[in-house]
Backbone bond lengths (Angstrom), bond angles and torsions (degrees), N, CA, C in turn:
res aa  C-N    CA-C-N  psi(-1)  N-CA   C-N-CA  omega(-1)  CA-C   N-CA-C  phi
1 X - - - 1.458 - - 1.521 111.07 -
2 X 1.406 120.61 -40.28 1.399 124.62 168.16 1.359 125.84 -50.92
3 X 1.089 106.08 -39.65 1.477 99.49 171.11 1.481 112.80 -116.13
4 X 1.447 122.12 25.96 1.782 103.42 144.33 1.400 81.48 -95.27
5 X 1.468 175.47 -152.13 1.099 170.49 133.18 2.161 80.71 121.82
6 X 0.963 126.45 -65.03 1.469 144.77 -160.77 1.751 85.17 -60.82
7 X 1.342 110.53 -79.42 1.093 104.25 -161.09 1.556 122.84 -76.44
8 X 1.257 137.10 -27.96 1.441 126.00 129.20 1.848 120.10 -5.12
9 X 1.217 90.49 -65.46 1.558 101.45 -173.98 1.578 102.07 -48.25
10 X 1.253 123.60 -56.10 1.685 143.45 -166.78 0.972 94.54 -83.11
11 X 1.594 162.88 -17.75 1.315 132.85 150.82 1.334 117.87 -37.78
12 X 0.934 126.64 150.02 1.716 124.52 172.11 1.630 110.84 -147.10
13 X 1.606 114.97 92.06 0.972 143.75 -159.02 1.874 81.44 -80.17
14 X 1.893 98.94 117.16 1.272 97.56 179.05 2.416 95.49 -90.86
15 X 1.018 130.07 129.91 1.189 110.85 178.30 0.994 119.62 96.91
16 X 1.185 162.05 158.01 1.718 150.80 -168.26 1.780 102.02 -68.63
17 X 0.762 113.78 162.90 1.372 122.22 169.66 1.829 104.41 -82.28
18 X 1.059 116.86 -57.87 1.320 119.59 162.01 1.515 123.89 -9.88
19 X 1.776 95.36 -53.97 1.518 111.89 -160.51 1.410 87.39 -59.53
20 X 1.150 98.85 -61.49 2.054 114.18 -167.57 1.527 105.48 -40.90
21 X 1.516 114.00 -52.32 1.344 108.14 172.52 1.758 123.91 -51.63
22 X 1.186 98.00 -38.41 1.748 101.81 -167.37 2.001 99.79 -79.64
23 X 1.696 110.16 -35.43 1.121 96.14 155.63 1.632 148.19 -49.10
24 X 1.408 86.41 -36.34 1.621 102.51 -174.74 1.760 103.07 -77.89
25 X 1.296 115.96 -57.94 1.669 109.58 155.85 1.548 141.47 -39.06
26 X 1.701 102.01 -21.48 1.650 95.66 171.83 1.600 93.71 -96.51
27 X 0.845 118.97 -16.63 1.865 112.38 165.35 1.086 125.60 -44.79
28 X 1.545 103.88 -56.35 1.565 129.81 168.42 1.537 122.28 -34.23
29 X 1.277 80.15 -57.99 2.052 104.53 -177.91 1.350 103.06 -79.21
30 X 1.216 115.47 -11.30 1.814 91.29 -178.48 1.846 115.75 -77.22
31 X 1.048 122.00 164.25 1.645 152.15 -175.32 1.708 99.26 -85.97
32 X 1.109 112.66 163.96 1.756 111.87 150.05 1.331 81.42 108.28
33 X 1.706 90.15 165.47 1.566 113.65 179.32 1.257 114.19 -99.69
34 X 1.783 114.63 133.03 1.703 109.30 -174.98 1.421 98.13 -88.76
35 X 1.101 84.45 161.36 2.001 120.95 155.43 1.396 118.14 -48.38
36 X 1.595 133.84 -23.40 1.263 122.56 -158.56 1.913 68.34 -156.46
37 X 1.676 97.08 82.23 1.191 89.68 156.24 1.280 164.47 -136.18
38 X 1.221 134.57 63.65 1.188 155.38 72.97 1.410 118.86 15.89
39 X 1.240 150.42 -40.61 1.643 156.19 -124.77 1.523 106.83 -127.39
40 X 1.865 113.86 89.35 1.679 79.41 163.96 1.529 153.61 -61.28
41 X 1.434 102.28 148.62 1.435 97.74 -165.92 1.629 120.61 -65.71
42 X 1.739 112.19 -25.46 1.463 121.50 179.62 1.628 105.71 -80.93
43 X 1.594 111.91 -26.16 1.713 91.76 156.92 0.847 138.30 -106.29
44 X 1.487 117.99 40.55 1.542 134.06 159.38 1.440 115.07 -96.06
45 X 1.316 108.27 -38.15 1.503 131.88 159.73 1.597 114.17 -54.09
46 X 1.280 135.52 -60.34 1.197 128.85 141.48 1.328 149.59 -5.02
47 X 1.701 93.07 -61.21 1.460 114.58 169.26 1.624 111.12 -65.25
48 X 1.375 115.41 -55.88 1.130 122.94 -152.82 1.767 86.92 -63.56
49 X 1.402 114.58 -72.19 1.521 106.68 172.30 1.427 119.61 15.30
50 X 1.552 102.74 -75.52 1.431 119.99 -156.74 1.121 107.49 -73.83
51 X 1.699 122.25 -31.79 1.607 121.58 -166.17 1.906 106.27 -80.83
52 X 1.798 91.10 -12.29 2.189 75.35 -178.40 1.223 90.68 -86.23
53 X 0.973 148.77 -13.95 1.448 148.80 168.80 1.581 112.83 -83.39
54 X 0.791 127.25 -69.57 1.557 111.50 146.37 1.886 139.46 -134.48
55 X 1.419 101.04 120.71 1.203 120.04 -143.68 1.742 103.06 -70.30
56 X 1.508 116.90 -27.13 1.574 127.69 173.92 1.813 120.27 -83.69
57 X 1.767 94.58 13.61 1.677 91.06 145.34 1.610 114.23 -105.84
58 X 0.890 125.69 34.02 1.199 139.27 147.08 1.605 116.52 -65.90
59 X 1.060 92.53 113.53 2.318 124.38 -159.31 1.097 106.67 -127.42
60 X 1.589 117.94 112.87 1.329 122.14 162.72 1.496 107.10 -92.06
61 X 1.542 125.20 -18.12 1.521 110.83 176.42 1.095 100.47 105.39
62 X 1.639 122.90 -146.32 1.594 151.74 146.09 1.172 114.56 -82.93
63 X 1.753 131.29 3.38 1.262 102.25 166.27 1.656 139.22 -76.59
64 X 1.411 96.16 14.92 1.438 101.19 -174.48 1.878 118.16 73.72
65 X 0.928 111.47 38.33 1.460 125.54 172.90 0.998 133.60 -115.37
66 X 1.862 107.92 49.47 1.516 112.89 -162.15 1.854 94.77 -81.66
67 X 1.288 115.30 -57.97 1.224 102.34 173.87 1.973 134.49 -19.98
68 X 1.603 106.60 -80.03 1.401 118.11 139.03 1.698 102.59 3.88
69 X 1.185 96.84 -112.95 1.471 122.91 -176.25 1.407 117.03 -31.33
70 X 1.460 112.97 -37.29 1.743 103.80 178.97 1.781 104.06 -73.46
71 X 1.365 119.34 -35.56 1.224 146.44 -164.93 1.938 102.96 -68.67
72 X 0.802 111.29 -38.11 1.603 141.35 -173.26 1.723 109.19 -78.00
73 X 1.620 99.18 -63.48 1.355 119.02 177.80 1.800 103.78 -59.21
74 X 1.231 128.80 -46.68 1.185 136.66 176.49 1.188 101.48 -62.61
75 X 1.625 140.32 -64.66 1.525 125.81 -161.40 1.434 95.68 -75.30
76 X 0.918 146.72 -2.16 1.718 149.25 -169.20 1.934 102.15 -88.90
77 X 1.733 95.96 -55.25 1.446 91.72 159.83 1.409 138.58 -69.09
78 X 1.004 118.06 -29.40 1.736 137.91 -167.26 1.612 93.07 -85.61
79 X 1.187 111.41 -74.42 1.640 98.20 -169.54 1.687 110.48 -137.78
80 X 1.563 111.91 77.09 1.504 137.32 176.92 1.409 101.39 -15.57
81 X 1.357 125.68 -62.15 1.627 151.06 -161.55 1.593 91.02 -67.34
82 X 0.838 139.21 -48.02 1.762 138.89 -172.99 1.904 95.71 -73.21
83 X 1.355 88.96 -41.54 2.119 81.08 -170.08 1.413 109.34 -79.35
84 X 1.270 113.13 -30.71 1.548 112.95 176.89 1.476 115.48 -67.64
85 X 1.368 112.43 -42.54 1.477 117.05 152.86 1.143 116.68 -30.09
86 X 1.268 113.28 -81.24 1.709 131.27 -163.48 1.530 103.97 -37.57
87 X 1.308 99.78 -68.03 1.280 113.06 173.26 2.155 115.18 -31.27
88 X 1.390 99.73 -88.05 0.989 95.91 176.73 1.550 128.66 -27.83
89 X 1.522 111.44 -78.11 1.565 125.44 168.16 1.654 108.83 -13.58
90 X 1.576 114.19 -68.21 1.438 122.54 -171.19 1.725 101.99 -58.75
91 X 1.587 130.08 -37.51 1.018 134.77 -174.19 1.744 112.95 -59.80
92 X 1.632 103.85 -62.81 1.310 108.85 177.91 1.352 115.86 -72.82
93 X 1.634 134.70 -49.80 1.235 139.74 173.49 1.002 135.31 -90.22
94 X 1.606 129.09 -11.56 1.383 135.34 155.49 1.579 94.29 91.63
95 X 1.307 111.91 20.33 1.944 103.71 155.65 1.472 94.21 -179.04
96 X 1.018 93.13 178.01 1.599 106.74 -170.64 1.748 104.92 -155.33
97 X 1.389 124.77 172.81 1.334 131.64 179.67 1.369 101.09 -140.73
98 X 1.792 133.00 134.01 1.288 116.08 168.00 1.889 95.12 -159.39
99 X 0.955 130.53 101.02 1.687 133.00 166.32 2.049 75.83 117.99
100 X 1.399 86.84 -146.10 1.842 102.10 173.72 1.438 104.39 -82.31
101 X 1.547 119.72 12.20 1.626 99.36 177.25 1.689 106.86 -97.60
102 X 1.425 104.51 154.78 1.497 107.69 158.28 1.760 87.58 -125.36
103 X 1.209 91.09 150.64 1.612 120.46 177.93 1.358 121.17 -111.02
104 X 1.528 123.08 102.05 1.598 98.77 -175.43 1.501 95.44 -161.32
105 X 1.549 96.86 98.63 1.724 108.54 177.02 1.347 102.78 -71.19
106 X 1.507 113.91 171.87 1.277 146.37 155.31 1.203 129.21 -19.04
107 X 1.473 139.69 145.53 1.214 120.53 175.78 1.975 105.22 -89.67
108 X 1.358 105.80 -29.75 1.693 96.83 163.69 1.404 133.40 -68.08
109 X 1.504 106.19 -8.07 1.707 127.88 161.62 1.564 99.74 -72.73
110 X 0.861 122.78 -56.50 1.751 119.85 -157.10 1.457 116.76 -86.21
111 X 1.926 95.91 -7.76 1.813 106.38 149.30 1.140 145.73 -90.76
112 X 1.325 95.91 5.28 1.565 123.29 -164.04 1.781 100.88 -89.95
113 X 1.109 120.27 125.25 1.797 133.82 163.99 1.275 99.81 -97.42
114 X 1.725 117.59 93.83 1.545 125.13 178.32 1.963 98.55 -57.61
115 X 1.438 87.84 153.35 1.681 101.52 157.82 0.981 124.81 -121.77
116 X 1.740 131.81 114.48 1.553 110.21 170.52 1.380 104.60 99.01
117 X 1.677 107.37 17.95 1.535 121.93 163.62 2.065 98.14 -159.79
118 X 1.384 85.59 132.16 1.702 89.02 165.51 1.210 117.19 -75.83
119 X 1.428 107.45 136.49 1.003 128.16 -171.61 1.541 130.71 -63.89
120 X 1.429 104.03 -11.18 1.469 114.26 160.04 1.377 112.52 -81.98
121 X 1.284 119.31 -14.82 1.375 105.87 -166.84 2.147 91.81 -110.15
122 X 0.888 128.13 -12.20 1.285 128.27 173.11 1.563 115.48 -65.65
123 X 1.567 115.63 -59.93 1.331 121.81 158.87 1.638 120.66 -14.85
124 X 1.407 105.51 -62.11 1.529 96.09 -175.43 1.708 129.25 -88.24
125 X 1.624 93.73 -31.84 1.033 97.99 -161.26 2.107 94.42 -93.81
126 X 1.365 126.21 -24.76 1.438 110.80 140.61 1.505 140.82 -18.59
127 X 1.839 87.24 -54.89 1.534 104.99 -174.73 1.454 117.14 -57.18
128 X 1.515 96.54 -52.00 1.629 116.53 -163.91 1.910 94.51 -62.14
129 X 1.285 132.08 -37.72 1.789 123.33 -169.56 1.531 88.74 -87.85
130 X 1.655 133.33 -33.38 1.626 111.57 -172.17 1.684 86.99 -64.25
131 X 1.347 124.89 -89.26 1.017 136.15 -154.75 1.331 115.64 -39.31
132 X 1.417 123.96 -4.32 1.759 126.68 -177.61 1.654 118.83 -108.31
133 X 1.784 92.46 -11.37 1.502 109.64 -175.48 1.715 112.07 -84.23
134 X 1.302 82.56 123.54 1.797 87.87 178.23 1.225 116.32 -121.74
135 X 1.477 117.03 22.36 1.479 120.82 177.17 1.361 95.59 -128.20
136 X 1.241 138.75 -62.95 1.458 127.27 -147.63 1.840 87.98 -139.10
137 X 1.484 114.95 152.10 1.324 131.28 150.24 1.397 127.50 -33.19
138 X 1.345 136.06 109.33 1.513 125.61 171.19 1.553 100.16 -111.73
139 X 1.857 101.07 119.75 1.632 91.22 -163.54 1.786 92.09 -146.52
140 X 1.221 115.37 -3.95 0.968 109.61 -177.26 1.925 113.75 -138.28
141 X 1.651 128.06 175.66 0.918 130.85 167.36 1.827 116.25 -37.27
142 X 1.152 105.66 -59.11 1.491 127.29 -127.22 1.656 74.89 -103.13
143 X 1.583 149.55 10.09 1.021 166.63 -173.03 1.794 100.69 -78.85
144 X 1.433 101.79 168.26 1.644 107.38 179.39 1.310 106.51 -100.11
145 X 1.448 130.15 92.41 1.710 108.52 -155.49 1.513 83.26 -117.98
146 X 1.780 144.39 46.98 1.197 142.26 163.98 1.560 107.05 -73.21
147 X 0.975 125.30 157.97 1.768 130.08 129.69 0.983 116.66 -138.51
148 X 1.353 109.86 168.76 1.747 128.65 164.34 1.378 117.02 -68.80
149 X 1.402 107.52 -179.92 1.358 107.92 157.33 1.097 137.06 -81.91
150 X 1.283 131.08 -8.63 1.339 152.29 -175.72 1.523 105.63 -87.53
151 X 1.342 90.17 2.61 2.001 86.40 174.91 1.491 89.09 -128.69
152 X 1.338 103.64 -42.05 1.667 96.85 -172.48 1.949 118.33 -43.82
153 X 1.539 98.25 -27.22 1.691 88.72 -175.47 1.401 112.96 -83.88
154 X 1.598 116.87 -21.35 1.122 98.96 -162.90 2.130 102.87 -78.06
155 X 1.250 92.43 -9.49 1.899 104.09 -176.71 1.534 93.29 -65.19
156 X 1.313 132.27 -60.91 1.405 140.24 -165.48 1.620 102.10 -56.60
157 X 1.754 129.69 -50.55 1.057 133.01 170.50 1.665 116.52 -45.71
158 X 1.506 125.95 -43.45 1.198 119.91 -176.86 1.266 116.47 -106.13
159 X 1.396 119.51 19.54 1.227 132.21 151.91 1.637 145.64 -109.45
160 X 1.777 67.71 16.52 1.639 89.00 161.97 1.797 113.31 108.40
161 X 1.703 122.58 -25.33 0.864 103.90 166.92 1.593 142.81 -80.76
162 X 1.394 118.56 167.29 1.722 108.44 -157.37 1.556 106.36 -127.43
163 X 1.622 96.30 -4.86 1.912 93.50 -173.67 1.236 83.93 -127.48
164 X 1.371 119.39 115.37 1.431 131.94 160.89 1.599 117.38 -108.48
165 X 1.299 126.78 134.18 1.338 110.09 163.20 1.931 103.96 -123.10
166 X 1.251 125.32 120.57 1.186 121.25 159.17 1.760 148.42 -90.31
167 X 1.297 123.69 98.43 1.365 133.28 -175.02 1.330 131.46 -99.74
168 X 1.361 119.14 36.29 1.022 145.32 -165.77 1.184 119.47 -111.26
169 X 1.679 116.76 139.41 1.439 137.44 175.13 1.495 113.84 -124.38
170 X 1.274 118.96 131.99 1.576 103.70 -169.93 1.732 100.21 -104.39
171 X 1.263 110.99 -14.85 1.598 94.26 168.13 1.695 100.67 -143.87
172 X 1.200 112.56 53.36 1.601 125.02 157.29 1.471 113.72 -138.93
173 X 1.512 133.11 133.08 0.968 108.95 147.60 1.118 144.85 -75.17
174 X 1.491 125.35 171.91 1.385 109.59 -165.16 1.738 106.50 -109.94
175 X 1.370 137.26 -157.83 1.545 120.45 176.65 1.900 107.63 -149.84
176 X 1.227 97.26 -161.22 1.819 93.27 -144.19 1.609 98.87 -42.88
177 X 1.322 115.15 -55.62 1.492 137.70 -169.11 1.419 109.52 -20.32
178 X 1.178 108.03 -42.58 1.897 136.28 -158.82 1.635 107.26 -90.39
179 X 1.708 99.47 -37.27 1.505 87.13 162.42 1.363 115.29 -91.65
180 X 1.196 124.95 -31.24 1.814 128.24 177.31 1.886 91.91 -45.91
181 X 1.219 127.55 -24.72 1.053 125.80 -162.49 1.958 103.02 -85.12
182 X 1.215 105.56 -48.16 1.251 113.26 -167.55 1.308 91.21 -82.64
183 X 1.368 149.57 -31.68 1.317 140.31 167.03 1.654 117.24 -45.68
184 X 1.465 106.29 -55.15 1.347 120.19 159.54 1.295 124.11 -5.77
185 X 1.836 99.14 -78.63 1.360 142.95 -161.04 1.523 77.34 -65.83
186 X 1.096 131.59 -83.16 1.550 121.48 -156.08 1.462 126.57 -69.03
187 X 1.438 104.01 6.42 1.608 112.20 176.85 1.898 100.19 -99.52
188 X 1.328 99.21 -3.12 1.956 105.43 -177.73 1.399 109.57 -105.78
189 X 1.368 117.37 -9.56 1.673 123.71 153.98 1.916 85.05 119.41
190 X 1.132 118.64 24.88 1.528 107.42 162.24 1.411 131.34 -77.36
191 X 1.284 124.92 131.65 1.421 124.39 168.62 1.787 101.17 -62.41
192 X 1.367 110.51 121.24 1.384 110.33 176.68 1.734 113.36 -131.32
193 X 1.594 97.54 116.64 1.902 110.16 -163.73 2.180 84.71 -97.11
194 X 1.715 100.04 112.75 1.464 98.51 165.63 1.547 101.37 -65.98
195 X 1.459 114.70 -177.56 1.292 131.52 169.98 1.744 110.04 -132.11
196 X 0.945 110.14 104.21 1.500 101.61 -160.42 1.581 99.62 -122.23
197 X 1.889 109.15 -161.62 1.274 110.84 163.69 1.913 103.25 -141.75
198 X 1.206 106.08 105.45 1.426 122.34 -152.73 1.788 119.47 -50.87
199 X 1.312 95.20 2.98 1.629 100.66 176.31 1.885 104.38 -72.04
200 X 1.274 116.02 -31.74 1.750 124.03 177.70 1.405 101.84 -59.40
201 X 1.199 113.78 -28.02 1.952 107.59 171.48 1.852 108.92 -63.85
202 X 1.133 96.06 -10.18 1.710 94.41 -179.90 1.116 115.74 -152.32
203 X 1.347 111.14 26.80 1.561 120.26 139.22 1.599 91.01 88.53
204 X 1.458 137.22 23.69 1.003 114.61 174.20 1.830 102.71 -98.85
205 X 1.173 107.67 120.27 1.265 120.34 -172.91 1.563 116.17 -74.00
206 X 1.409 100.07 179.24 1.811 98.14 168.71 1.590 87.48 123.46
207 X 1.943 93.65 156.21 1.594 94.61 165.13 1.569 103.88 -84.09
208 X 1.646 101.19 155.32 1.525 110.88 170.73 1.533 111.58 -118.81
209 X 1.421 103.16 140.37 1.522 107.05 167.19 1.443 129.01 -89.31
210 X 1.188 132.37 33.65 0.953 146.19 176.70 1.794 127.60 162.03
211 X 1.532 126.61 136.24 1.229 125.84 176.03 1.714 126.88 -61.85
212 X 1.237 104.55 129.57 1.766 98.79 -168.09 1.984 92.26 -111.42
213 X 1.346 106.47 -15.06 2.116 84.46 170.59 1.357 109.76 -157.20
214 X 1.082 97.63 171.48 2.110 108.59 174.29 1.517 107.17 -110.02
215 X 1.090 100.91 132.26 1.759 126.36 177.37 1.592 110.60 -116.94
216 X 0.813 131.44 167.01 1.739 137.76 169.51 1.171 100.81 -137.01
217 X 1.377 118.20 148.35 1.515 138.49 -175.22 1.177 95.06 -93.81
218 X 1.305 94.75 133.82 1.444 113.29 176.13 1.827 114.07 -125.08
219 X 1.053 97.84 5.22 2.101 113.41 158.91 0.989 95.60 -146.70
220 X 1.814 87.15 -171.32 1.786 118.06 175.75 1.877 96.43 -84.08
221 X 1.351 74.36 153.60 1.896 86.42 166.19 1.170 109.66 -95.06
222 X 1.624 101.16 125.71 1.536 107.62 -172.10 1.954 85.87 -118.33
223 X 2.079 86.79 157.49 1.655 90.63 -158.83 1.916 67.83 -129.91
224 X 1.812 97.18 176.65 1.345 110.66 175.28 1.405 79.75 -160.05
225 X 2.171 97.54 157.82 1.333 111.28 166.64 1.242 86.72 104.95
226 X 1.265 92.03 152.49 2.064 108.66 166.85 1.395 115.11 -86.20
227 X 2.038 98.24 138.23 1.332 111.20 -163.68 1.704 110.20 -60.62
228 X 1.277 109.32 -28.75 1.362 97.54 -179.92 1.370 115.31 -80.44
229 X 0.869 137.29 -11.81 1.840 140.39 158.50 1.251 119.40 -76.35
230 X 1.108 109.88 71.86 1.680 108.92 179.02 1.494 126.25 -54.54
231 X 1.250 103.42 -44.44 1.660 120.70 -176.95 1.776 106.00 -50.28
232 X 1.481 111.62 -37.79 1.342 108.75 176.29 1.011 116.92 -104.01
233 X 1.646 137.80 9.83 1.557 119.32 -164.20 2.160 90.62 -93.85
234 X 1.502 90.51 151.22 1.479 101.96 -156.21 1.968 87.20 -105.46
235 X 1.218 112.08 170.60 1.628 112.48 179.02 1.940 94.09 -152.88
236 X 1.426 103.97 159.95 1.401 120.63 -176.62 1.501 121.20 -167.95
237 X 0.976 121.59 130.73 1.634 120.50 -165.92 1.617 99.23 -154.97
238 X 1.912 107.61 172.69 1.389 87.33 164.65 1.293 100.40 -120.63
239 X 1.183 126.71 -178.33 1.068 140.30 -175.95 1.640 121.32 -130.72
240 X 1.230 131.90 169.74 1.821 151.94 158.74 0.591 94.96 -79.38
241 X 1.819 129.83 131.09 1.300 119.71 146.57 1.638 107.23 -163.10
242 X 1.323 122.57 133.14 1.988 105.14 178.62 1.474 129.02 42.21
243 X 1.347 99.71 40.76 1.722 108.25 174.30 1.840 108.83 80.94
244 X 1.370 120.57 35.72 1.423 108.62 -171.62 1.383 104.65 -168.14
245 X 1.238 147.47 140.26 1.543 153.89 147.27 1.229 80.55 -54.74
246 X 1.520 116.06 127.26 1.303 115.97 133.97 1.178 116.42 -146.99
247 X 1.568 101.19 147.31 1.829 131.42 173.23 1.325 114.60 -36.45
248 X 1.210 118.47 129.13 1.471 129.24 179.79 1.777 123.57 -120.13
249 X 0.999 109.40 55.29 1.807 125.56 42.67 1.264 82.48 -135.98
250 X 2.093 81.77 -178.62 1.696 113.67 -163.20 1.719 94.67 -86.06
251 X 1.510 104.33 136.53 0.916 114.44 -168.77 2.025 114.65 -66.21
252 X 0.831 121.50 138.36 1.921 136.44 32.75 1.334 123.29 -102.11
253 X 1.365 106.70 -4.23 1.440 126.87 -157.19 2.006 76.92 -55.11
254 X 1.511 99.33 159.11 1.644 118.62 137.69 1.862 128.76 -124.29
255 X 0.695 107.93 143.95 1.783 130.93 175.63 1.189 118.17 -92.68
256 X 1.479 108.32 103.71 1.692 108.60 -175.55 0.989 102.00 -77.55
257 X 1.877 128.51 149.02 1.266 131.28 -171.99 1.817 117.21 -63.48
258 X 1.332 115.67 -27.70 1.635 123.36 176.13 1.119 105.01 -64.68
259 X 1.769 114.15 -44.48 1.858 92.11 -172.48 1.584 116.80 -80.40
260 X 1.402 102.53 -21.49 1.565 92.64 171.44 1.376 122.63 -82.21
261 X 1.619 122.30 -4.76 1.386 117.05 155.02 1.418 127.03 -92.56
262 X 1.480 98.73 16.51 1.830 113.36 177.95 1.808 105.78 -80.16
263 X 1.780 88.67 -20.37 1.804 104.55 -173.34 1.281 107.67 -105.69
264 X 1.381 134.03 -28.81 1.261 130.63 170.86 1.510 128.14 -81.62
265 X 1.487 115.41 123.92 1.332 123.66 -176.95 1.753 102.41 -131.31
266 X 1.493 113.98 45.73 1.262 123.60 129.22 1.806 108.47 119.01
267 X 1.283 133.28 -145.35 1.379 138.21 172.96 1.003 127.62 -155.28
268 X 1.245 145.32 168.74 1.704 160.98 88.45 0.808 145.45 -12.13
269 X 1.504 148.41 84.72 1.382 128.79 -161.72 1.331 102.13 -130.96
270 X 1.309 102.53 136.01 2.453 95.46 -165.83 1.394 74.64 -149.52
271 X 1.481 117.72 161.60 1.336 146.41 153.35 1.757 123.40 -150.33
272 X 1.102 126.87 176.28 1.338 99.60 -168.99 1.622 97.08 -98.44
């Protein structure tokens, strides 16, 4: 409860909330043929509803769009009125413009009826891997919709943010220091995307050689155990991830701090 209580608080409804609502309803009601079509228009309207109210049911599914989605989930919190936009624009017109980005997937993207992702949350975060791909087509589920970090900043730069800090390794992990760091960052009002390897969401341990998704912190990192005993001090936070805050880990379980830095290879922290 404390921390949906947290993130409530950190929405920051630019404009009445109202407005957003009455926007999102003449959307609803409008006539005409969309851009992505295939997609109903009253459950996009739906979706969006729920995400200004809360912005971390935002679900990419299995298509592999954790990036997207952490990136998405952040402009959704920061400035509601820009994501409801986005959203819309790409829905009815098949692109949109917002910071230095223009957005403008595929026309075999905007025929596509995803499965096994809502359809409010496919729209954008689809858009953002067609429109970033400069080698191959991203048009479907079953598509490669990962990135690194080395792409991830330059997305945050043309989407408007101006304070970036980067601590990231894409095939090292990184160690406590690096998260005390990204804890930091998010106790100073930073949006902070971990870089992890998603088996530590379920306790399957081990070192990893490389990061497989992006999460955003959604608390402080809290540690237990005495500092001079490393081997036992335990850590827990929550996290973004697939439409849900969730506990790391779900309680009662505990997480010794080594195995969850066996999965972490570092962060993101941007604000505007």
């Amino acid at each position: 409860m404390e921390t949906f209580i947290m993130q409530q608080r950190s929405t920051k409804i630019s404009g009445s909330k109202y407005k957003l609502l009455d926007t999102i309803y003449s959307f609803e009601n409008r006539s005409g043929v969309a851009a992505f079509t295939h997609i109903n228009r009253k459950e996009v309207a739906s979706g969006l509803r729920e995400r200004v109210e809360n912005p971390w049911k935002i679900n990419q599914g299995a298509a592999g769009l954790c990036g997207p989605a952490s990136l998405v989930y952040s402009i959704a919190k920061d400035q509601p009125d820009v994501y409801v936009n986005m959203v819309i624009e790409l829905y009815e017109k098949g692109q949109t413009t917002f910071g230095k980005w223009k957005l403008k997937p595929g026309k075999d993207l905007k025929n596509y009826l995803p499965v096994g992702v809502p359809v409010v949350d496919w729209i954008p975060t689809a858009s953002i891997r067609d429109s970033e791909n400069w080698f191959y087509d991203y048009q479907d589920t079953s598509g490669e919709g990962g990135n690194w970090g080395k792409e991830m900043i330059p997305w945050l730069k043309k989407a408007g943010y101006t304070k970036i800090i980067e601590d990231y390794g894409d095939m090292k992990t990184k160690d406590e220091k690096s998260l005390q760091y990204a804890d930091s960052c998010y106790n100073l009002g930073f949006n902070v995307m971990l870089s992890i390897h998603a088996d530590i969401l379920y306790r399957k341990t081990g070192l990893k050689s490389s990061p497989n998704h992006w999460v955003c912190l959604a608390s402080r990192v809290n540690y237990a155990g005495a500092i001079d005993d490393y081997l036992s001090r335990t850590v827990n936070m929550t996290i973004f991830t697939w439409g849900e805050l969730h506990p790391v880990p779900k309680a009662p379980a505990t997480l010794k701090l080594t195995d969850f830095l066996d999965s972490y290879f570092g962060f993101i922290g941007f604000k505007y």
